[in-house]
MITORGU-586260 format. One record per residue (C-alpha): residue number from 1; residue in one letter; z, x, y. Coordinates in pm, whole numbers, plus 32768, in hexadecimal, padded with zeros to 4 digits. Layout:
N
+-----+---+------+------+-------+
!   k ! r !   up ! east ! north !
+-----+---+------+------+-------+
! NUM ! A !    Z !    X !     Y !
...
+-----+---+------+------+-------+
// end
This chain:
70
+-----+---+------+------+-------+
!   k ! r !   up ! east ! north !
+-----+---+------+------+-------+
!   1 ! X ! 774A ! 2EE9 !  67F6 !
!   2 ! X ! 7823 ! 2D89 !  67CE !
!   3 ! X ! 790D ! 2D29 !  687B !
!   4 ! X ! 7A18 ! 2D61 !  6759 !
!   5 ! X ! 79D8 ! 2ED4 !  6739 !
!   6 ! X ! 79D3 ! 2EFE !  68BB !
!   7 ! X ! 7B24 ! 2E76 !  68D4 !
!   8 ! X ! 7BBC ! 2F3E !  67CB !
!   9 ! X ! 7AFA ! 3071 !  685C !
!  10 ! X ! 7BB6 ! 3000 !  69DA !
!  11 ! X ! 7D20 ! 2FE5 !  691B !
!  12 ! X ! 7CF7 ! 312C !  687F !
!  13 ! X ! 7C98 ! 31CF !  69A1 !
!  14 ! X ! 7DBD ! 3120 !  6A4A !
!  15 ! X ! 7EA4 ! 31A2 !  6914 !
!  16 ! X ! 7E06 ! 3328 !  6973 !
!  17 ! X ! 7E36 ! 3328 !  6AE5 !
!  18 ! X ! 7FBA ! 326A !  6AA1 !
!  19 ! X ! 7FE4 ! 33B6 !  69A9 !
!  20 ! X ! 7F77 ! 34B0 !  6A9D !
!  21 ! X ! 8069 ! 3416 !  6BA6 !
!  22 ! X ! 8189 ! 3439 !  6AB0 !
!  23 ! X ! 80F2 ! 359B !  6A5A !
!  24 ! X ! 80E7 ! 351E !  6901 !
!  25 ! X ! 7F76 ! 35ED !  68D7 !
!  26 ! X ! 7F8B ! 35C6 !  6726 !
!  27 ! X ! 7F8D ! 3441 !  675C !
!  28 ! X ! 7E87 ! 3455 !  6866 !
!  29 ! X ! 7D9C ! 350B !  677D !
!  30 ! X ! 7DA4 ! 342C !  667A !
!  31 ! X ! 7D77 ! 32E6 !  6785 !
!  32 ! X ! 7C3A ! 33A1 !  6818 !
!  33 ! X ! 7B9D ! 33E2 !  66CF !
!  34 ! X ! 7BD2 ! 3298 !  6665 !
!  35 ! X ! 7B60 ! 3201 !  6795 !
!  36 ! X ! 7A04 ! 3303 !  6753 !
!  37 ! X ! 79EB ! 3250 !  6606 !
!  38 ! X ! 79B3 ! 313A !  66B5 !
!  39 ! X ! 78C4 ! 31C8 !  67A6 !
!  40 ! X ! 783D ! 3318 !  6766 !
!  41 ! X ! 77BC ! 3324 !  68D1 !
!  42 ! X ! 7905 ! 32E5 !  6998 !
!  43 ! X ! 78EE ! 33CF !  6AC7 !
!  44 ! X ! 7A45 ! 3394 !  6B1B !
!  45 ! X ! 7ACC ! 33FC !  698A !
!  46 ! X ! 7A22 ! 3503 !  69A4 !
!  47 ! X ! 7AA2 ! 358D !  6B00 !
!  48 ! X ! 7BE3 ! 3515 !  6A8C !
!  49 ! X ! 7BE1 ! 35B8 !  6951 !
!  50 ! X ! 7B60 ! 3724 !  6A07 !
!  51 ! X ! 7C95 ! 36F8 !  6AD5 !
!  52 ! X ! 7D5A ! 36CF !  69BF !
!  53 ! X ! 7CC5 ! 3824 !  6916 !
!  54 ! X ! 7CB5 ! 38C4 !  6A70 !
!  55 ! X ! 7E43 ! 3897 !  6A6A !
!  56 ! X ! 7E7D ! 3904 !  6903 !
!  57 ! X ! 7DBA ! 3A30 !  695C !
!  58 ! X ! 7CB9 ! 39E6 !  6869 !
!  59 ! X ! 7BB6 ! 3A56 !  6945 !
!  60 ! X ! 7A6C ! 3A27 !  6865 !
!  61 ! X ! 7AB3 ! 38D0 !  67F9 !
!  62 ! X ! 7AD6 ! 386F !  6970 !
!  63 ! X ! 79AD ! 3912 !  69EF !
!  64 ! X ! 78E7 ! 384A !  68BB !
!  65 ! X ! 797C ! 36F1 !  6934 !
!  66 ! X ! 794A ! 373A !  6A9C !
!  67 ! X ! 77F3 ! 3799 !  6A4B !
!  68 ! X ! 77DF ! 3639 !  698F !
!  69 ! X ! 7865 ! 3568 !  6ABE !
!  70 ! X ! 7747 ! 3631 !  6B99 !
+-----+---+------+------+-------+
// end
């Protein structure tokens, strides 16, 4: 992975966790899927993303990305 994509992985994945401290979850979605565009393999997206669907009470999709991040 280069150093260019592993930056813009690190500021969306600073964007996601910004989101879910302003309970903004819609924007946080979209920053953790981009940022597992970059890196398909991101434990933290995908925890972060579970905790996003484990809030919207979307409980499939969040056992699937916690089940990724393991």
């Amino acid at each position: 992975m280069s150093v260019a994509a592993r930056v813009s992985e690190f500021w969306h994945l600073l964007r996601a966790r910004l989101s879910l401290l302003a309970d903004r979850r819609d924007r946080a979605r979209f920053a953790l899927k981009d940022a597992l565009r970059k890196n398909p393999n991101s434990f933290v997206a995908h925890f972060l993303l579970g905790r996003v669907y484990l809030r919207d009470d979307v409980v499939v999709k969040a056992k699937r990305e916690f089940d990724l991040a393991w």
